[in-house]
N, C-alpha and C positions, 0 to 999 in steps of 0.2 A: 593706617599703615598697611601695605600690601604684602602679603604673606613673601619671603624670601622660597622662589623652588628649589635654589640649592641647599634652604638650611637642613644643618643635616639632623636636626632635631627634627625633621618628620615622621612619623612614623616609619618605621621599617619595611611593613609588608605593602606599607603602600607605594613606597619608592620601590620597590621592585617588581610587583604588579601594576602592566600596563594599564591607560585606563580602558582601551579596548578588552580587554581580559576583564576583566571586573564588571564591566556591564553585560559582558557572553556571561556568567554565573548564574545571571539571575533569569532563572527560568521561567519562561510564562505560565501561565496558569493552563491554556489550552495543549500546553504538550505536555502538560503533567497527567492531562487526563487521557490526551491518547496515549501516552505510554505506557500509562495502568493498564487502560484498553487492550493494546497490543498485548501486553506481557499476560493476560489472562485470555484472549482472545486464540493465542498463539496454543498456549498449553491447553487450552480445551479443545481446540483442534488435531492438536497433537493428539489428544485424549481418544478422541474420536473415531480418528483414525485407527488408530492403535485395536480398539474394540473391535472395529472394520473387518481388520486383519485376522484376528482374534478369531473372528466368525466368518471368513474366509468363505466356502459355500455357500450360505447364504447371501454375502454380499456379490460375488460372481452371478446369482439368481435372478437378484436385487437391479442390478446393473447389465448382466449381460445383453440381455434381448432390444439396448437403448442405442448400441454402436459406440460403445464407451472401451477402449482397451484399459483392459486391468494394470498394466505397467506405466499406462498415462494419468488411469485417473491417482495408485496412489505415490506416482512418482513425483509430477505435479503437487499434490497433494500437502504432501511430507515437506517439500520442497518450500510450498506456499505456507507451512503452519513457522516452521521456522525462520523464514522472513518475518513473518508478521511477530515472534519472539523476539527473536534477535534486533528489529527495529525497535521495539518498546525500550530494552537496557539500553539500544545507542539511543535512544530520544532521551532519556531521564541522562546520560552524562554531555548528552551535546555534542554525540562525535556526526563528523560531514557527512561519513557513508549512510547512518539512519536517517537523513533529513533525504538523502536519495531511495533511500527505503520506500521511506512513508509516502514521501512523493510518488513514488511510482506505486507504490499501492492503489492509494486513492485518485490516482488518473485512470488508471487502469481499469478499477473498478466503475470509477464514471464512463468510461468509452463501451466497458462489457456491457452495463447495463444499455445504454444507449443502442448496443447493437441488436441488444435482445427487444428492443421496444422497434426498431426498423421490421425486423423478424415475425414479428409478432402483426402488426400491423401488414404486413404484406401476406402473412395466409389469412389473413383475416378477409383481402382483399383477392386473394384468387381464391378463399373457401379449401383451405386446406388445412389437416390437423395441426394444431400446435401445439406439443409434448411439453409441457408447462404448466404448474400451479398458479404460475404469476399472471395474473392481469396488468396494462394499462399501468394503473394506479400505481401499483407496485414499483414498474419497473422507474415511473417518471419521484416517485418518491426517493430512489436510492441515486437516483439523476443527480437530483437536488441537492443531498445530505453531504452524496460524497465529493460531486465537485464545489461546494461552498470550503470543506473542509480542506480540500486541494489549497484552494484562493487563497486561506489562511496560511499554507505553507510560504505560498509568496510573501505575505506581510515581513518588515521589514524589521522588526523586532523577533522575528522566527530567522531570519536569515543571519542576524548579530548571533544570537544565541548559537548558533549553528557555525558560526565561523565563516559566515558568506558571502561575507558583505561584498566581495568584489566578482560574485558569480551572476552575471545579466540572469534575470527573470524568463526574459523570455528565450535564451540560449537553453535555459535549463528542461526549459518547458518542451522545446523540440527535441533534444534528447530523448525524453521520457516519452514524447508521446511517437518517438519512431521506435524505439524500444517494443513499446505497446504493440504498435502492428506488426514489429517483425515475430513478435512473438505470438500472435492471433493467427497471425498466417501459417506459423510452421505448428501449432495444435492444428488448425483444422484439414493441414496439409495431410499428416499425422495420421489425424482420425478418417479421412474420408481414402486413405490406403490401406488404412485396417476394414473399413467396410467393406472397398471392393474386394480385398483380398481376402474376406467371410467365406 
């Protein structure tokens, strides 16, 4: 005998929760851990910053002499610890705007490194200093980490959970990654008027 769906003896909460809604609830395991991620990521940042500030002279010391403005780096900064916060809480309740967060984090941060490894590899090739701890390895490591982590954003059970199901993949993907350059362009637009104007 086949269940009746109008009987009204069904449970309650389940006739009234869609069954799309009830399968967005159930949060995957990988954004549980970048949310922890973010939400401590965020505040140690925040942290850090803060210390920064704290010690002010010395980080003007620190900084100065690299072509870095003080109202970029800790504008930026501040800017970027609170994103990376504020997406951890919207990843753990599943709101849209965090899934746009995270996305654009971790695209970003695959493109930055990717540029620094272009960077890196060309004074390597005209023999010219490269102001950088990071080798090679380094930078092709965070390649890796962050745009596999990206990929996952796309998976299709990250998009349910998220409310997305009807947002194209790859629509999303050019947003974020025009996003990215317009935002790459107008830092070093930024920074290299603060140089000349040195």
């Amino acid at each position: 005998m086949e269940d009746n769906p109008y009987d009204s003896s069904a449970p309650v909460a389940e006739q009234q929760v869609p069954a799309t809604e009830r399968e967005k609830r159930s949060r995957p395991v990988g954004i549980v851990l970048l949310a922890v991620l973010h939400l401590f990521g965020g505040a140690a940042l925040l942290a850090i910053l803060g210390y920064l500030l704290a010690d002010y002279e010395t980080t003007i010391d620190g900084l100065g002499t690299d072509g870095i403005p003080m109202a970029l780096f800790f504008g930026a900064g501040i800017a970027f610890a609170v994103l990376v916060f504020a997406s951890g809480v919207g990843m753990w309740v599943g709101a849209k705007w965090a899934w746009w967060c995270g996305a654009f984090y971790y695209i970003s941060m695959t493109a930055s490194n990717a540029l620094g490894l272009l960077i890196y590899y060309v004074a390597q090739l005209v023999d010219i200093p490269f102001n950088s701890d990071k080798g090679a390895v380094d930078f092709v490591g965070k390649i890796v980490v962050h745009g596999l982590i990206y990929l996952y954003f796309l998976k299709g059970s990250v998009f349910t959970f998220f409310g997305l199901q009807e947002t194209s993949r790859l629509t999303a993907s050019a947003i974020l990654a025009g996003i990215t350059v317009v935002l790459f362009v107008a830092v070093a637009a930024t920074t290299a008027v603060f140089i000349v104007s040195r």
